[in-house]
C-alpha positions as CSV (number, residue, x, y, z in Angstrom):
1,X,20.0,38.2,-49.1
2,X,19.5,39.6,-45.9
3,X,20.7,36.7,-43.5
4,X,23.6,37.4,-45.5
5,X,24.1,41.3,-45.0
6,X,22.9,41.6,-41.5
7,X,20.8,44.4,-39.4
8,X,23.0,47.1,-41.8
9,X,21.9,45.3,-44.9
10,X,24.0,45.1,-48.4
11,X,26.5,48.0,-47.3
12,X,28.1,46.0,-44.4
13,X,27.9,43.7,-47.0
14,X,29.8,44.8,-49.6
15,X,32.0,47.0,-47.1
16,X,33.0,43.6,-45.4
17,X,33.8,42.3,-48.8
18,X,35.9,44.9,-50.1
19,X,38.0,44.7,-46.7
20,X,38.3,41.1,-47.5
21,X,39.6,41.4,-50.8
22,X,42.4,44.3,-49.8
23,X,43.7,41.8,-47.0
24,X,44.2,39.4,-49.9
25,X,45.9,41.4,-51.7
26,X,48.1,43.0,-49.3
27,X,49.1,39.2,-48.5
28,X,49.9,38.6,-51.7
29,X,52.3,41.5,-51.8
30,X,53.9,40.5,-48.6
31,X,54.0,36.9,-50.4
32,X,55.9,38.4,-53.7
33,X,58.6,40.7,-51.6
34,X,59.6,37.8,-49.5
35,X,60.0,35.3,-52.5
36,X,61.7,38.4,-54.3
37,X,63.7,39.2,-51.4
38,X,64.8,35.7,-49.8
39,X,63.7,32.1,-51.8
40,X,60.0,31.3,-53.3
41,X,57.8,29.4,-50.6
42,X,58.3,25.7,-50.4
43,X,55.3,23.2,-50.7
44,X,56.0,22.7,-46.9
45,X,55.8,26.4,-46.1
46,X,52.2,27.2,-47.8
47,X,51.5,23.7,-46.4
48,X,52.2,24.6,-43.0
49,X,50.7,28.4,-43.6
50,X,47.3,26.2,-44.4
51,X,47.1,24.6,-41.7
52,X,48.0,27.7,-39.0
């Protein structure tokens, strides 16, 4: 486990983690507003968002 948490061992870890997850989510948000606010996402917008 520990070449996994680093020299600050499982609280980086999980700290890293939970920063990780509440970028997700905030992307998802910004996702929903603009598809509420404008047009959903084409195939060749989240294809283009993949590759950038």
């Amino acid at each position: 486990m520990e070449s996994r948490t680093g020299p600050r061992g499982f609280s980086r870890f999980v700290h890293r983690s939970v920063e990780y997850g509440l970028a997700l989510s905030k992307a998802q948000e910004i996702v929903e507003d603009y598809e509420t606010r404008v047009a959903p996402l084409s195939e060749a917008d989240l294809e283009e968002a993949r590759r950038a």
